[in-house]
C-alpha positions as CSV (number, residue, x, y, z in Angstrom):
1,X,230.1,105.2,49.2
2,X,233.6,103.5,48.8
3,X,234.8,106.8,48.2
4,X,233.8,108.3,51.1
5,X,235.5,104.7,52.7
6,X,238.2,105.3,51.3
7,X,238.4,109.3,52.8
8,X,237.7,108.1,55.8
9,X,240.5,105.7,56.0
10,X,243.4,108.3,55.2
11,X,242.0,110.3,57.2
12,X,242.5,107.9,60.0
13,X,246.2,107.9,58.8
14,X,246.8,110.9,59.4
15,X,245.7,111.1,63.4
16,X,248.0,111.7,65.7
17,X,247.6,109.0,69.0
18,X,244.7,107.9,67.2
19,X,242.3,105.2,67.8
20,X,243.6,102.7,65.7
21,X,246.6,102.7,67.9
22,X,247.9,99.1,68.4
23,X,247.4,97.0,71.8
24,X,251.2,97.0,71.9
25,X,252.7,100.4,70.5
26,X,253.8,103.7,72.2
27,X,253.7,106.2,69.7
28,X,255.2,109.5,71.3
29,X,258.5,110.1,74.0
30,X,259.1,112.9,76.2
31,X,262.6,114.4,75.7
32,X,263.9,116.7,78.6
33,X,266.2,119.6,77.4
34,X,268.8,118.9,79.8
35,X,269.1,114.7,78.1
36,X,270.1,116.8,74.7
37,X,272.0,119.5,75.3
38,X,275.1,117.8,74.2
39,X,273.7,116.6,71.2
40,X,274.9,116.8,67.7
41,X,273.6,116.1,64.6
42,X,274.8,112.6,64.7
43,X,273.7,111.8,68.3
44,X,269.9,113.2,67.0
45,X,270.2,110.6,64.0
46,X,270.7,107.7,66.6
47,X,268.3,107.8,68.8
48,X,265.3,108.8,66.1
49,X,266.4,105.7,64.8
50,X,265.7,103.7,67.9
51,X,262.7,105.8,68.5
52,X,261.8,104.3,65.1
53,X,262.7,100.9,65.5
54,X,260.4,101.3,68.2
55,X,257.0,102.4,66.8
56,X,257.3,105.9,67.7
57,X,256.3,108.8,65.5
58,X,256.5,111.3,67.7
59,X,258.6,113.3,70.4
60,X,257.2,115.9,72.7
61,X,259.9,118.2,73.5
62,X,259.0,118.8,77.5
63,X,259.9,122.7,77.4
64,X,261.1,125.4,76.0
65,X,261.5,127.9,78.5
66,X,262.5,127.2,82.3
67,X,262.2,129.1,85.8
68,X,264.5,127.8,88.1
69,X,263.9,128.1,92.1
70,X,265.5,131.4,92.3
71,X,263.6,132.9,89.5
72,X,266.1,132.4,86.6
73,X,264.5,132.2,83.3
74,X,266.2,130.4,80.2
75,X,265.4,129.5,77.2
76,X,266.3,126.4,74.9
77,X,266.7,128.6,71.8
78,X,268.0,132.3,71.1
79,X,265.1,134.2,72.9
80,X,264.6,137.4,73.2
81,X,261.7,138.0,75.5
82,X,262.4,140.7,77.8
83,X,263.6,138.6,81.2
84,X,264.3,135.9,78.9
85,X,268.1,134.4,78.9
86,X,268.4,133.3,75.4
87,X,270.4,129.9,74.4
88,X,272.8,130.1,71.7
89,X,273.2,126.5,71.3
90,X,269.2,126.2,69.9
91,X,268.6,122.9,70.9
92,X,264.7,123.2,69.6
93,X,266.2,123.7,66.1
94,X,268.7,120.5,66.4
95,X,265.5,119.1,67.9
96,X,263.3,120.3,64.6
97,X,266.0,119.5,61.8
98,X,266.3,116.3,62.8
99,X,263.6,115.1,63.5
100,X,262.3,116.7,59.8
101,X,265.0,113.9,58.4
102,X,263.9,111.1,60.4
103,X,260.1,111.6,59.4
104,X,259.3,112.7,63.0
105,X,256.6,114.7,64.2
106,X,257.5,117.2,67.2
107,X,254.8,118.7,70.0
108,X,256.8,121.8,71.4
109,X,256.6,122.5,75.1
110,X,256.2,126.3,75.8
111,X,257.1,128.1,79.6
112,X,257.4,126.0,83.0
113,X,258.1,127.5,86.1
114,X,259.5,125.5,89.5
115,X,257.7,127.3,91.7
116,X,254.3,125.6,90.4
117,X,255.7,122.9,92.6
118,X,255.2,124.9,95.8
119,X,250.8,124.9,95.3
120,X,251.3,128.4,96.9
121,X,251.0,130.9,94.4
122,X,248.4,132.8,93.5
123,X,245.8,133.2,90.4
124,X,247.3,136.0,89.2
125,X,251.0,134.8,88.9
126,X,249.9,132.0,87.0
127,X,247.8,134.2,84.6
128,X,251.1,135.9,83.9
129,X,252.3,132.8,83.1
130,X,250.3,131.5,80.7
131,X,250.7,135.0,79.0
132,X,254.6,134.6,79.1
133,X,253.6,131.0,77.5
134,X,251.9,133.1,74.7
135,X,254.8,135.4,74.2
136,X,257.0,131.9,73.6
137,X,254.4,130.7,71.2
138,X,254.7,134.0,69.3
139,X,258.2,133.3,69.3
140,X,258.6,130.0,68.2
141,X,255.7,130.2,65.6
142,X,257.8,133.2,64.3
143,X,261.7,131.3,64.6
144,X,260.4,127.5,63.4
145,X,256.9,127.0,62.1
146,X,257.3,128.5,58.5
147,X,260.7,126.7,58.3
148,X,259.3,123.1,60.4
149,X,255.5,123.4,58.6
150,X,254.7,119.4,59.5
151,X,257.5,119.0,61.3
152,X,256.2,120.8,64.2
153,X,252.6,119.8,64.4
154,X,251.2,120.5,68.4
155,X,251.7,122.1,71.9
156,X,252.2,120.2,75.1
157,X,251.0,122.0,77.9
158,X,253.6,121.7,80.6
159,X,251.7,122.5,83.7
160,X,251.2,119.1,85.6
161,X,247.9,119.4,87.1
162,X,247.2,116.9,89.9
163,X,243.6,116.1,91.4
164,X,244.3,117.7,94.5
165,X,244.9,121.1,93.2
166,X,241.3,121.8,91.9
167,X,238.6,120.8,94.3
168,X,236.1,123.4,94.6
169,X,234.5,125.1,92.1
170,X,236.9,128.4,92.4
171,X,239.9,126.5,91.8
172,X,238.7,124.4,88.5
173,X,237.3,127.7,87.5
174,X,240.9,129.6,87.9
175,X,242.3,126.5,86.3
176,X,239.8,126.5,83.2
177,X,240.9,129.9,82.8
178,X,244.6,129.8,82.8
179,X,244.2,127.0,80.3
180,X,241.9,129.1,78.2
181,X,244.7,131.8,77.8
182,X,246.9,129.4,76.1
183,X,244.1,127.4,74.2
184,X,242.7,130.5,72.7
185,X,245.8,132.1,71.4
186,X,247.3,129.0,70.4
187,X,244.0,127.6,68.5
188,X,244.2,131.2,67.1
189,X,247.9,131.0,65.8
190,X,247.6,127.9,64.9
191,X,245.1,126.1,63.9
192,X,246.0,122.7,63.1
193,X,248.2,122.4,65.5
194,X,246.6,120.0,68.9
195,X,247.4,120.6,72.4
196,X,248.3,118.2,74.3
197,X,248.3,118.1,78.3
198,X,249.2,115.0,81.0
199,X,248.1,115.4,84.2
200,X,248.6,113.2,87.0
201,X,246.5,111.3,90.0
202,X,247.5,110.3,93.3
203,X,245.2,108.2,95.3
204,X,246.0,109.4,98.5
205,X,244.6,112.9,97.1
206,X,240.9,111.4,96.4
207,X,239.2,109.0,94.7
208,X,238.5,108.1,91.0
209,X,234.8,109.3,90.8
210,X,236.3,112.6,92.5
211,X,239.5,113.4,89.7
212,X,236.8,112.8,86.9
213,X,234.2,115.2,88.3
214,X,237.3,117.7,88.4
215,X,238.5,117.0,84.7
216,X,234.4,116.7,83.9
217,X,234.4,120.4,84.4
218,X,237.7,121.2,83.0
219,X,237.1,119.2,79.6
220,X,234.0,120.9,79.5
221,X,234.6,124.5,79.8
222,X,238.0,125.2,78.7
223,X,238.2,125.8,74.9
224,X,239.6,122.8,73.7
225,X,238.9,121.9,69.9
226,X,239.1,118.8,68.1
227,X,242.1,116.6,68.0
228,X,243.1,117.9,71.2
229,X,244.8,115.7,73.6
230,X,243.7,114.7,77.1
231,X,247.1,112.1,78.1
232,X,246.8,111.4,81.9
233,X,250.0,109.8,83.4
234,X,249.5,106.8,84.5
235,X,251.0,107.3,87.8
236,X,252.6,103.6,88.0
237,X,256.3,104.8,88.3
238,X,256.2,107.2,90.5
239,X,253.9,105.5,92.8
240,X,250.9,107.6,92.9
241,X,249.0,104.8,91.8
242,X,249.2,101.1,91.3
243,X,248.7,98.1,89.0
244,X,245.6,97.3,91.1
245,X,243.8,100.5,90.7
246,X,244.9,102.3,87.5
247,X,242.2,100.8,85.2
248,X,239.8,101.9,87.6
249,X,241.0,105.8,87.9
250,X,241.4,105.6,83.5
251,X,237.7,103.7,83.4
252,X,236.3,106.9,85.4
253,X,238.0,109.3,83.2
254,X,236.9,107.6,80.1
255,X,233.0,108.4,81.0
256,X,233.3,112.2,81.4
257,X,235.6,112.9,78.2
258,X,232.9,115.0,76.1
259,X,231.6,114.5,72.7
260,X,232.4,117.4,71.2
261,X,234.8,118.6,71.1
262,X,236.3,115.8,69.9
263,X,239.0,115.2,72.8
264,X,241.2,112.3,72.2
265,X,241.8,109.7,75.2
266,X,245.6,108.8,75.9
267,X,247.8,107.3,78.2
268,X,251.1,108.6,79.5
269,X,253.2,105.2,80.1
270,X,255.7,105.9,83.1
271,X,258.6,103.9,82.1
272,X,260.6,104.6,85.2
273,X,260.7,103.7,88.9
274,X,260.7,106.6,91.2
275,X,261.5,104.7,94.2
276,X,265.1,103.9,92.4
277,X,264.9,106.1,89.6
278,X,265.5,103.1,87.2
279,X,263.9,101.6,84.6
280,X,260.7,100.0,84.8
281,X,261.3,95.8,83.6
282,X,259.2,95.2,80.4
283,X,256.8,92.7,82.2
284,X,255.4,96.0,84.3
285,X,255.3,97.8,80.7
286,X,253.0,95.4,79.6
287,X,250.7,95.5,82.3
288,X,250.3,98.8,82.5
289,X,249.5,99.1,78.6
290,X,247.6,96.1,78.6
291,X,245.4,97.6,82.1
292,X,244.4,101.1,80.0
293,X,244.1,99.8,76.5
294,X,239.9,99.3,77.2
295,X,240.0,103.4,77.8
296,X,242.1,104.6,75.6
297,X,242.8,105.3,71.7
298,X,246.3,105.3,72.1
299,X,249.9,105.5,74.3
300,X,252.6,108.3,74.6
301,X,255.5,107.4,77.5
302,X,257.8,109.1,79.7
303,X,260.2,108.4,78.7
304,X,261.8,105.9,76.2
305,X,265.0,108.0,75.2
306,X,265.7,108.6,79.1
307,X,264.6,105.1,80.1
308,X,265.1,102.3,77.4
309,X,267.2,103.8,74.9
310,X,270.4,101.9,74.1
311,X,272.4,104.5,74.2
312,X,272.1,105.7,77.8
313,X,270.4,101.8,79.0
314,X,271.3,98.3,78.7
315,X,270.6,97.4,75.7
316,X,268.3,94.4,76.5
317,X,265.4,96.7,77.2
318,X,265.6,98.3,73.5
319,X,265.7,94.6,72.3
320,X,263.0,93.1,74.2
321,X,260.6,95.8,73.7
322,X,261.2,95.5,70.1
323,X,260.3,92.1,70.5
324,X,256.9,93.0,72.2
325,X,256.0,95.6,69.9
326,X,256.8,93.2,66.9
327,X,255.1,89.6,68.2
328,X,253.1,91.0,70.7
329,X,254.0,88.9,73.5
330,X,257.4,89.0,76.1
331,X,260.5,87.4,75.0
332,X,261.2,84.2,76.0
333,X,264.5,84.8,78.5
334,X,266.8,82.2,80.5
335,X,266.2,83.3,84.3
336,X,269.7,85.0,85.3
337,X,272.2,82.9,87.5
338,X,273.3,84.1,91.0
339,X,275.6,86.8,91.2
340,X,279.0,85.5,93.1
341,X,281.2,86.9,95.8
342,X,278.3,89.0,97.5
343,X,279.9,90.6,101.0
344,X,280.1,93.4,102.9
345,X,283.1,95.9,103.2
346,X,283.5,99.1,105.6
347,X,284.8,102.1,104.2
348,X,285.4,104.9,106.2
349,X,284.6,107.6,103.5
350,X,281.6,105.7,102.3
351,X,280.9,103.9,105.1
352,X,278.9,100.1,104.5
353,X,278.2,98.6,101.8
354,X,277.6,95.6,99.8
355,X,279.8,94.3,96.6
356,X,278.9,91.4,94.3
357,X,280.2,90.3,90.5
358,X,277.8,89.0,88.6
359,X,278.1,85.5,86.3
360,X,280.1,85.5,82.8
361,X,277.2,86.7,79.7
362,X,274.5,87.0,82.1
363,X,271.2,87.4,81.0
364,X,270.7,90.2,84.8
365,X,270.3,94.0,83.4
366,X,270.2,94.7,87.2
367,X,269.9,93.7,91.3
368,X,267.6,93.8,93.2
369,X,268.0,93.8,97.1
370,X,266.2,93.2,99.9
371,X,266.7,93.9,103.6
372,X,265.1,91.6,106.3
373,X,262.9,90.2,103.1
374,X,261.8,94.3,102.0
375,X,263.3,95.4,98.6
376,X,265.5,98.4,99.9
377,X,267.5,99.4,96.3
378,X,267.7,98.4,92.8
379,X,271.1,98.6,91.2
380,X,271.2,98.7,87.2
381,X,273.7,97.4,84.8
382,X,274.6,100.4,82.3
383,X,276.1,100.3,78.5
384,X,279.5,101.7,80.0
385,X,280.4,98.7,82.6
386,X,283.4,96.8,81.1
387,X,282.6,93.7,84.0
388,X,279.4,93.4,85.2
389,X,279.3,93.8,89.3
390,X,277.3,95.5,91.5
391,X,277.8,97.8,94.7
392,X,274.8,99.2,97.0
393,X,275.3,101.5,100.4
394,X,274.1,99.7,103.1
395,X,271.1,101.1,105.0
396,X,272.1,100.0,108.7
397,X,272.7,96.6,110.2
398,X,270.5,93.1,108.8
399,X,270.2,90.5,106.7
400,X,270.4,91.5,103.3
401,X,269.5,89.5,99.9
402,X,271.0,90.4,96.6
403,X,269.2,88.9,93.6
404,X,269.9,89.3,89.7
405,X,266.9,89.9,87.6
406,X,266.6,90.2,83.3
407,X,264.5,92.8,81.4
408,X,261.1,90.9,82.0
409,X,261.6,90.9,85.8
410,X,262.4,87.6,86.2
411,X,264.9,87.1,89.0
412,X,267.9,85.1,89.9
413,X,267.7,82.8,93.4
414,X,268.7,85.4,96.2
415,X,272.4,85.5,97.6
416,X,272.3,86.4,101.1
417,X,274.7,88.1,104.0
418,X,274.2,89.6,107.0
419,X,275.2,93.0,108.1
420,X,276.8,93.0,112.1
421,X,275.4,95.5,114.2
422,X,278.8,96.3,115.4
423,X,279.8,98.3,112.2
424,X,277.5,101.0,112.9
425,X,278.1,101.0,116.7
426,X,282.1,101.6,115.4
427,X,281.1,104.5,113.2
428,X,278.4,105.9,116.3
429,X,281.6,106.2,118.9
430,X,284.0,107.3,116.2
């Protein structure tokens, strides 16, 4: 009997997102190809150490193999698929060596195509491809796996299926089908290796009961196998959903995720704000974990080397959320002062805008502001600025409020100034 315990616990160890996931830890980042293409060996050591620093284990490289709008296809690495432009500069290789030093584990991305975005093509072209995804599989299984045995350790499906592209019974079915292309040649070819997908919800598209009916079916009757992974993305930077109805949409998902196989349940964390494209303030972080942590058995983000990596981000958010993972709780921060010298200026090249400084050794990693009492932008400190300040194009005439806010959200008191109409009438008659 404590034998078997004692199996059972390694075994545990050993699971990627698994259940014993802490309340508090992300354990897996998205990269993008386009972050690291610049990226030596050096540059690959830093940020796996901040990944490290902060709980991860993990980095899912987003994808291999890209189709633009016009129909260019590149690859990351030196492919040589027919109609495949091949990359001499293998940045799936950097990607694998170092992360082989660091004691990372890396989930490979295989084909995306742009025109997925357009929700007009038809059955057949995305049969073809998942079978191009196959022929990249072959490819990197052949170029890495031997050479990256642990190293490289799952898939990540890179079609981002929504719940308004599957509603009847004929689309789930052509969807269940595409998938099982890939999930049958890959559980094939490799074995041990999960698959991972992320979908997302929008709640304008339908309702909670609604998506998990659709993913009911999916989860069902596509071929998944054991220690697959089912990460929806929580939907809370880009705005698809919010704080106030996320745990119900994860809660309805939870119900339907089947027995057997044995699927595992996790959340993609959006670190971002779409609205801005900036990073989400740690406070948010930590409702959104602390909303999906009854559902799930564990947390993956996108992304913390875009969004709260020192080396591209104020550092505060690295620190704090260093912090959280380590005590488990927000840092305790001093509420930023007001910024100083907030006016307006006319530029005839950039027409309005607004220009503040901020205080000496502020606390503010960025500024939020408001027109007629309606947040309009949100400006964002970077590593690079030698003197903090702050500029923001105006977005016509009115009274507009500029307040400073640190890495837990907490904001400064708000400077205000108001716009003229008569700057706009100047540029109308010009």
């Amino acid at each position: 009997m404590k034998i078997s315990i004692l199996v059972l616990f390694f075994f545990c160890l050993l699971l990627p997102f698994n259940t014993r996931a802490s309340k508090h830890l992300i354990e897996a980042t998205f990269i993008q190809p386009y972050l690291v293409e610049q990226w030596d060996d050096i540059r690959w050591k830093q940020e796996f150490k901040v990944l490290k620093s902060a709980g991860m284990e993990y980095v899912i490289f987003m994808h291999t193999v890209h189709t633009d709008q016009k129909g260019n296809t590149t690859a990351v690495y030196p492919s040589t698929i027919p109609g495949v432009l091949g990359n001499k500069n293998d940045l799936l290789e950097n990607c694998l060596r170092n992360a082989c030093r660091a004691g990372f584990k890396v989930f490979v991305g295989l084909n995306f195509n742009e025109a997925w975005w357009k929700v007009d093509f038809t059955p057949q072209w995305l049969m073809q491809q998942m079978e191009l995804g196959n022929k990249v599989a072959e490819e990197l299984i052949g170029r890495y796996k031997s050479r990256y045995k642990e190293t490289m350790c799952g898939w990540y499906w890179t079609w981002e299926v929504d719940n308004s592209y599957c509603k009847t019974p004929m689309y789930r079915e052509f969807l269940v089908k595409a998938l099982n292309i890939n999930l049958d040649y890959l559980h094939q070819q490799t074995k041990n290796m999960p698959f991972l997908l992320s979908p997302f919800m929008n709640s304008r598209n339908g309702t909670p009961i609604q998506c998990a009916e659709m993913w009911k079916y999916v989860l069902n009757n596509a071929h998944f196998q054991n220690g697959d992974i089912f990460a929806p993305q929580d939907c809370i930077g880009s705005g698809f959903l919010n704080l106030g109805e996320v745990a119900d949409w994860f809660s309805a998902l939870s119900v339907v995720i089947p027995k057997t196989p044995h699927i595992r349940f996790v959340a993609n964390v959006e670190m971002f704000d779409q609205r801005f494209w900036t990073s989400a303030t740690l406070d948010r972080i930590q409702r959104q974990i602390d909303l999906l942590t009854p559902y799930v058995s564990g947390f993956i983000c996108f992304s913390y080397s875009h969004y709260y990596s020192p080396w591209l981000r104020h550092p505060a958010f690295h620190k704090s959320y260093i912090y959280y993972v380590r005590k488990g709780h927000l840092p305790h921060l001093a509420t930023p002062l007001p910024m100083v010298g907030l006016t307006y200026m006319q530029d005839e090249r950039q027409g309005v805008f607004l220009s503040w400084r901020d205080r000496y050794k502020s606390q503010a990693v960025g500024y939020h502001i408001y027109k007629d009492g309606q947040l309009v932008g949100d400006v964002q400190r970077t590593i690079n600025e030698v003197e903090p300040f702050g500029m923001f194009t105006v977005k016509g005439p009115g009274t507009y409020e500029v307040a400073a806010y640190n890495v837990c959200g907490t904001e400064s008191d708000r400077d205000q100034v108001l716009v003229p109409d008569y700057l706009f009438e100047q540029r109308i008659c010009e």
